[in-house]
C-alpha positions in Angstrom: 252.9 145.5 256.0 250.0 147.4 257.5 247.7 145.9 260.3 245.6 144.6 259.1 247.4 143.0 256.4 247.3 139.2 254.6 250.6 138.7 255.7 250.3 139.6 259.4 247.7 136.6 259.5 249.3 134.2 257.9 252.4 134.6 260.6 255.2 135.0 258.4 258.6 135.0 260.4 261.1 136.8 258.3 264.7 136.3 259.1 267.8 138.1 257.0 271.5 138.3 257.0 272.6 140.4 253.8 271.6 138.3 251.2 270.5 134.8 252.9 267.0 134.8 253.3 264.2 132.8 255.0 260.6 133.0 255.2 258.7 130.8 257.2 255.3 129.6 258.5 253.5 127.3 260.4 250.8 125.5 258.4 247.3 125.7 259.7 243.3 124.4 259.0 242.4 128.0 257.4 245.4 127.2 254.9 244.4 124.3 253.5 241.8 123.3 251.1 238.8 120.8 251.4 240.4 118.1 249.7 244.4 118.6 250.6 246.9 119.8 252.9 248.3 123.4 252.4 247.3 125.7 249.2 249.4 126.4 246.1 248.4 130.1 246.7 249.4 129.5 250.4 252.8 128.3 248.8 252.1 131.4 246.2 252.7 134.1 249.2 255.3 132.6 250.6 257.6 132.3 248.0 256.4 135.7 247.1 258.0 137.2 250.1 260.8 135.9 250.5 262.0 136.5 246.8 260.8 139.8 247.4 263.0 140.3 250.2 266.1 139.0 248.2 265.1 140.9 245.5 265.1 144.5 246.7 268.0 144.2 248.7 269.6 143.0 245.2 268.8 145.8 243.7 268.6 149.0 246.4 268.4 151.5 246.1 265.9 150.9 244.0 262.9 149.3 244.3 260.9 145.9 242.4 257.5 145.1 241.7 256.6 141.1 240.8 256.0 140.7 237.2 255.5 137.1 236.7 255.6 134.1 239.3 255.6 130.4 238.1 255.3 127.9 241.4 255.4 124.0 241.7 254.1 122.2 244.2 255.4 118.9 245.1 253.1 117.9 248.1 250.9 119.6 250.7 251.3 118.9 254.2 248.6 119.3 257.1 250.4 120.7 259.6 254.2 122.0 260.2 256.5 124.9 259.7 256.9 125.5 255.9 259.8 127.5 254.8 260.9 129.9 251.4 264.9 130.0 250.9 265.2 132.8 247.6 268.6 132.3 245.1 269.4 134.4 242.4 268.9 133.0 239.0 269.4 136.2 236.8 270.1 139.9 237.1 269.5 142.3 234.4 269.3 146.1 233.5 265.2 146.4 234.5 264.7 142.8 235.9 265.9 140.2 238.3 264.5 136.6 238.3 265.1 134.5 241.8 264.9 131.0 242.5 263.0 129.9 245.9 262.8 126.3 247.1 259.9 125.6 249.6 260.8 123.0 252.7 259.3 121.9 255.8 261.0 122.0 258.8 260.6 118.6 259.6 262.0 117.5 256.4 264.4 120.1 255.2 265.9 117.8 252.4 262.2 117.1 250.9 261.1 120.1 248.3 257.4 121.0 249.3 257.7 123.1 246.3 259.5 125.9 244.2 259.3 129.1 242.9 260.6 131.0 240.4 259.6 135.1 240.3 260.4 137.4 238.3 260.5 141.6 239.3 260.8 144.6 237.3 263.5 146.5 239.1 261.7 150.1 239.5 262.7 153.5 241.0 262.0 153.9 244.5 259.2 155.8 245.7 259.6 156.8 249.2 262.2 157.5 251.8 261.6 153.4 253.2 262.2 152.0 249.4 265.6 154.0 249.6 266.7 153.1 252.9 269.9 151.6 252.6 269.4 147.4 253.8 271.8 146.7 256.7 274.2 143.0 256.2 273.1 142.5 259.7 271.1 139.2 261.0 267.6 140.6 260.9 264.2 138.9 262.5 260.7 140.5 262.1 257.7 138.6 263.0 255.1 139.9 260.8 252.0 139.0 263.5 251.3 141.4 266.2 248.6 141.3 268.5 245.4 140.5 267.1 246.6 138.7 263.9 246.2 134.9 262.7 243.6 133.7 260.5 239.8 132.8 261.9 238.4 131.6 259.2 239.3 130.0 255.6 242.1 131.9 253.9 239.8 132.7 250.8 237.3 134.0 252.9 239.7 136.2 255.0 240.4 138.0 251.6 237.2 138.5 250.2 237.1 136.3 247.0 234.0 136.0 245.8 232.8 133.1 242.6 231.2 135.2 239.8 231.1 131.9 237.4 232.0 128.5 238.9 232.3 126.8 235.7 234.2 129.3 234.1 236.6 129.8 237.4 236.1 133.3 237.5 236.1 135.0 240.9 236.4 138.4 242.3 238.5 140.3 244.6 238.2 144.0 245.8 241.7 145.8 245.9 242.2 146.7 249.4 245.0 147.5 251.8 244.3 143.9 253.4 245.3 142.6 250.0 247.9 145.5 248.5 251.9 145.7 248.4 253.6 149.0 248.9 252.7 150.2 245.6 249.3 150.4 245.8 248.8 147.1 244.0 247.7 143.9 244.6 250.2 141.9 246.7 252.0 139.5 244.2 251.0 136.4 246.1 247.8 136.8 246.8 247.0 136.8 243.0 248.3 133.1 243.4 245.7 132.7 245.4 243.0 133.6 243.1 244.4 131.5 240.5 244.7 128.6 242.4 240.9 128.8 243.7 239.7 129.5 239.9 241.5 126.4 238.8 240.3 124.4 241.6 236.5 125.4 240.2 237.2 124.8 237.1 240.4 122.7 236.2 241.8 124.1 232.7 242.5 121.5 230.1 245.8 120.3 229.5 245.0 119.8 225.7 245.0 123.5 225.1 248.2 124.3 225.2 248.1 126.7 227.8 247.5 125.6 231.7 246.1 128.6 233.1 245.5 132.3 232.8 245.0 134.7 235.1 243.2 138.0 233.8 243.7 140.9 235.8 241.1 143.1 235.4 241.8 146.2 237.4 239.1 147.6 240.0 236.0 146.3 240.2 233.1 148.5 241.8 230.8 145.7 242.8 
């Protein structure tokens, strides 16, 4: 990612031998909401990585953007190391759907939570979305100097609340906030709709838990 980037201050250690990944990091205040331990959209970005990782080196050489994420959370710790192991569930022509089961360190037999993401596998754009992925152990420490989070999460990125009781917030597309596409990054739009459910809880009885409406961008 680029410095600055969401992912630099969140500490993400990244770790890779052909297809066995694991993402990883260490749980801290600016992660956590007011009322629990460690965000579902903290959980979101996670779990967003490291299927991503699995997921372009399934299908090199091309490329994948997320198309849909679904992710459970089972509890929310304080504090800890917090890790995403990605699986492949299903491969297809134009999309591939993996599996990701979120542990802590301290507890590796204990789900934290679980993910399940599913890409549309894309043509690559650029000479790094064609470079051929080495079976090699591989470690990259997404912080350099300079990163780590200062202040709440939700803050760092910019959301803002147009409408508590509807839950509907607002985030400028930025570089901070974008995947290699140009896009937002796939994760943080858990993020968003974990906050606008935590402002105003959906209701069961309709049917339909949440929505998330992507709007485009917003000149605000």
């Amino acid at each position: 990612p680029p410095t600055p980037h969401i992912l630099r201050d969140l500490g993400i250690v990244f770790e890779m031998q052909a297809l066995d990944c694991r993402a990883s990091l260490e749980v801290v205040p600016h992660l956590c909401s007011n009322v629990s331990g460690v965000r579902v959209g903290t959980l979101g970005m996670l779990i967003d990585v490291a299927a991503g990782a699995y997921a372009t080196r399934a299908v090199a050489p091309n490329w994948v953007a997320t198309c849909d994420m679904v992710v459970n959370q089972f509890a929310a710790p304080h504090a800890g190391v917090i890790a995403a192991c990605p699986r492949l569930l299903r491969h297809g022509k134009s999309t591939i759907v993996v599996e990701v089961d979120v542990t802590s360190e301290s507890q590796p037999d204990v789900l934290i939570g679980m993910g399940t993401v599913t890409f549309s596998i894309l043509e690559s754009r650029s000479e790094f979305q064609r470079t051929d992925p080495s079976d090699d152990y591989m470690r990259s420490d997404f912080a350099v100097e300079g990163s780590g989070l200062v202040q709440p999460v939700l803050d760092r990125i910019g959301v803002s609340v147009v409408d508590e009781c509807a839950g509907e917030v607002v985030l400028a597309l930025s570089p901070y906030v974008g995947n290699t596409l140009g896009a937002l990054q796939g994760g943080v739009l858990t993020v968003l709709l974990d906050y606008s459910c935590l402002l105003s809880p959906p209701d069961p009885a309709d049917g339909t838990l949440a929505v998330l409406r992507l709007v485009g961008p917003v000149d605000r």
